[in-house]
N, C-alpha and C positions, 0 to 999 in steps of 0.2 A: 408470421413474423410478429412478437412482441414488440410492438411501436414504445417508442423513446415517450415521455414526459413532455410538453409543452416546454420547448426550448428557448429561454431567456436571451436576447442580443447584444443590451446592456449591459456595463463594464459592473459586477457584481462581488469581486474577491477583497478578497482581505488584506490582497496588500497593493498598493500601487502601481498603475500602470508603465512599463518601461516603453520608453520612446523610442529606442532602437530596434523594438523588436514588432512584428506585425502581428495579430491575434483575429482567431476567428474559430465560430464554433463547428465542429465536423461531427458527421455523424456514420457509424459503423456497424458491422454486427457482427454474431459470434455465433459456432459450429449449432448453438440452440436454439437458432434463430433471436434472440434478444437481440435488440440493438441500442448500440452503447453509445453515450455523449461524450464528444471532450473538446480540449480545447487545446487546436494547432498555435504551437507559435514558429516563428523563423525569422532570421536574423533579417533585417529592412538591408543589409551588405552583405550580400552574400559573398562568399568567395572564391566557391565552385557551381555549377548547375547543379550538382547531386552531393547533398551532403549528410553527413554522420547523421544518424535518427536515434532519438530516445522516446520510451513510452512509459511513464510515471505514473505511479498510482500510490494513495496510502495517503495519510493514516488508516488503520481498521474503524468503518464507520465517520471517518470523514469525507469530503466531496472535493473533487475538482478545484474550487475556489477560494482552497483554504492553502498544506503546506505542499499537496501536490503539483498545484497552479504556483507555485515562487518557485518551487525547483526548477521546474519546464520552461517558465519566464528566464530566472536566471541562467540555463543553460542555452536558451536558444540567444542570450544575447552574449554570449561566448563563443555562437557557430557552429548552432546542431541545429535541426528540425526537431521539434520534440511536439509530444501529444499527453497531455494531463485528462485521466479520463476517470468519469463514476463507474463501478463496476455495477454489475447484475442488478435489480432490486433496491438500486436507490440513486440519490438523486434525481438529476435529468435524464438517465439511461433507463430502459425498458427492462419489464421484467415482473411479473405477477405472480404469489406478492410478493407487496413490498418488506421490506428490511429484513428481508433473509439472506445468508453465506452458504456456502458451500466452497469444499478444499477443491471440487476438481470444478464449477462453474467459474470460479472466480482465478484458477491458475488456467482455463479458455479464457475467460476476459481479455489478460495478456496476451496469449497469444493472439486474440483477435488485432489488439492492439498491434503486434507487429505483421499481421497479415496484411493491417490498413497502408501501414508505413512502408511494405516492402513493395506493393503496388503504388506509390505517391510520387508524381514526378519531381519533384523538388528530395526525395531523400535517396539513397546509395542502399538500398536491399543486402549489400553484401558488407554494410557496417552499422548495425542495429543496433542498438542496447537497450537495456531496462534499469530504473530505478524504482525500488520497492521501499516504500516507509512505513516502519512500524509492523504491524499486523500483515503489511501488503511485504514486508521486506522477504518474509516465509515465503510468500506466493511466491514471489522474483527466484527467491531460490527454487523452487520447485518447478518454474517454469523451463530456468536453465539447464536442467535437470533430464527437460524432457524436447525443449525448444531448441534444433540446434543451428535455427537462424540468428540464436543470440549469441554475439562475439564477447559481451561486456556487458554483467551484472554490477549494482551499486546497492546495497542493502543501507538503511540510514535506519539507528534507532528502532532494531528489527526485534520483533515478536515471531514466538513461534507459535502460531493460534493454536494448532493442535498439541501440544504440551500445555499451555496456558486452560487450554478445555477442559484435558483431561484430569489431569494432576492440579489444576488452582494457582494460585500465584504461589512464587517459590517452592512450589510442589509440595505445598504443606496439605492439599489434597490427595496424593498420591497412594492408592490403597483400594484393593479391589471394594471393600467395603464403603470408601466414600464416593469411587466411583459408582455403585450399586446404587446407593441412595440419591444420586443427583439424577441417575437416569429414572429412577423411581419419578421422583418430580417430574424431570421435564415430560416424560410420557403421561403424566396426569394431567398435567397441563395440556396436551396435547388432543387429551379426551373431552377437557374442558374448550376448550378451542373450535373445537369440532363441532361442539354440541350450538355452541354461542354463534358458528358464523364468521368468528371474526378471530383475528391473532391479539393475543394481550402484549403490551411493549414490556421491555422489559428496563425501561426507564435508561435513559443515558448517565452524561456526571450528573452524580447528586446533587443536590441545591432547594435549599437550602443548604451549605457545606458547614459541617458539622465543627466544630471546636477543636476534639481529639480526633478528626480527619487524619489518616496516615499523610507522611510528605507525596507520596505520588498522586493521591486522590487530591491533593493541593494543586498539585502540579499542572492534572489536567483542568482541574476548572480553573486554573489562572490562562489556560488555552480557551477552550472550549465555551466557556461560561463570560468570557468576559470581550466587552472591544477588540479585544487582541487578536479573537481567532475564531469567535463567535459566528457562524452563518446558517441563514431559517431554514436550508435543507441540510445540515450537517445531522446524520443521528446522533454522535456522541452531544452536539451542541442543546439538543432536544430529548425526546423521546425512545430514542436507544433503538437497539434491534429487537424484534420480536425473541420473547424469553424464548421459545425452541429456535431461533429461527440461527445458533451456530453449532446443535446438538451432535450435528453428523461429525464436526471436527473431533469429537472424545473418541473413534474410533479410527481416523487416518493420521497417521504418522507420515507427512506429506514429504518430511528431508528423507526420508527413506532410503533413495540415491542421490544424496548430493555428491556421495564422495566418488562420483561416476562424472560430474561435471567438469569437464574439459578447456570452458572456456574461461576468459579473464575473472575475477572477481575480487570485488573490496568491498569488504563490510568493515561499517563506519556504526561505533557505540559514543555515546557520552560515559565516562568513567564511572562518576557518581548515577547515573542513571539505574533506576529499582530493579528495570529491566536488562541489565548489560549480560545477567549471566544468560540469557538467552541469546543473543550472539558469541559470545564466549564459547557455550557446549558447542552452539552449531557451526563456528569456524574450527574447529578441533573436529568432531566428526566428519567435515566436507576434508579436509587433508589426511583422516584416517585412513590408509591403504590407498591414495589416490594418487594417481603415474603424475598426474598435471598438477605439480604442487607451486613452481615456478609463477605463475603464471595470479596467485592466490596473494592477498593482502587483509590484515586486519589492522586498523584505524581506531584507537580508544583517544577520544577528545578528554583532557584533562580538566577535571571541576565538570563538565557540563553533566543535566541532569536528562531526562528523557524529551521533553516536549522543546531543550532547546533548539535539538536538532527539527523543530519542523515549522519554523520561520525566523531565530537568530541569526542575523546576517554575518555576526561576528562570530561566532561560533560554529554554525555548519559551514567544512571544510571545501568551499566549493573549490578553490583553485586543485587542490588536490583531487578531486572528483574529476575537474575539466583534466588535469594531465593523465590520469587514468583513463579515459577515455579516448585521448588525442593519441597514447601511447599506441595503445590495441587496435586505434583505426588509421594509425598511419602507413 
């Protein structure tokens, strides 16, 4: 068993503690033996003995205590059990080494996550879901995909890691030729790695942040870099992932069958956000030839940009998330 990180008990997150809701840190493992941290909440009122369960994850390279710990707070104080948890290789969950991905470790994380939950006395096994943010939104889909204890996906501000790997942002990499050259690198890298002992990072948000900085590279260090969103085990906040350490995504096209997924789903974009046509292609391909179309939502937030859906209280749609979920588990 990959033992978890020295687990903090301390109220630690980014955003304030809700008084209605109870919190405490749980600990789980997954088909690899890792074992993963997170953090249960559940309503202080409950309603039922067993109720609806969500297990959130995400941003890519964020932790627990940042926008996945306010979703799982916010939701459990609307009357879910819900569990915010660090995946594989960082944070406080187990896993050597550290700040590496992987498409099929990190789509077991989730399901470990509801392996936890479908054994939990206090949740209902036969009304699970998942919320995926960001980078984790790709997983959630790929989970549901494959997971078919999940009744109800929620993608927020979703990345498709494996498109973003292969092809670069806006697929302006796209081309077997600069795919050749990037693997060129990271396999040198890898030799150099090898050689040293150790992983080089491959630096998280820039920072010093540059002048002529793109808006999105703004975007995140007005998250990541600042009071807002900032926290000392966060990779994107720090030191980033190891440069090889998300190489394996340039060769798995993880939505693969999404359009085989059967159960409820809404994916939720910011309009202006850099990243929307990535939920865009991926809600068009998950309803390409798929019998369960009924059952499918996409959610574009007007003006918002990428990072506000991962702590604007005004702006991410919770009430529409909690009726989505009330719907499919009523």
């Amino acid at each position: 068993m990959q033992k978890a990180t020295i687990v903090t008990q301390e109220w630690d997150k980014t955003f304030p503690e809700n008084e209605r809701v109870n919190h405490r840190k749980v600990v789980f493992h997954n088909r690899y033996g890792i074992e993963l941290v997170g953090d249960l909440y559940t309503p202080k009122q409950a309603a039922e003995a067993r109720l609806p369960a969500i297990a959130v994850c995400g941003p890519f390279g964020a932790v627990k205590e940042q926008s996945s710990g306010l979703y799982a707070q916010t939701m459990a104080a609307r009357g879910f059990v819900t569990l915010a948890f660090d995946p594989s290789f960082t944070g406080e969950s187990g896993g050597e080494p550290r700040y590496m991905a992987s498409p099929d470790i990190n789509t077991e994380d989730f399901q470990a996550a509801v392996d936890y939950l479908s054994t939990l006395d206090q949740a209902d096994p036969d009304r699970i879901g998942i919320i995926g943010i960001c980078g984790w939104g790709g997983m959630a889909l790929n989970t549901a995909a494959l997971d078919t204890r999940v009744k109800a996906t929620v993608t927020s501000t979703m990345y498709d890691m494996a498109r973003v790997n292969a092809n670069g942002y806006f697929d302006s990499e796209d081309s077997a030729e600069a795919r050749y050259a990037k693997r060129q690198a990271l396999n040198r890298q890898r030799t150099e790695d090898y050689r040293n002992g150790t992983y080089a990072l491959g630096g998280g948000v820039v920072d010093p942040l540059p002048e002529n900085a793109p808006f999105f590279v703004k975007d995140y260090y007005d998250y990541y870099k600042t009071p807002r969103g900032y926290h000392a085990r966060s990779l994107n906040s720090n030191g980033g992932w190891n440069v090889i350490g998300c190489m394996s995504f340039m060769n798995q096209p993880i939505l693969r069958y999404s359009n085989e997924i059967r159960s409820a789903v809404l994916m939720i974009h910011g309009e202006k956000a850099h990243s929307c046509y990535f939920t865009k292609d991926a809600f068009a391909n998950m309803m390409r030839h798929n019998p369960y179309k009924d059952n499918k939502q996409l959610l574009l937030i007007p003006g918002a940009v990428h990072t506000d859906l991962y702590d604007r209280m005004d702006v991410i749609p919770f009430d529409e998330i909690t009726e989505f979920f009330r719907k499919v588990f009523a």
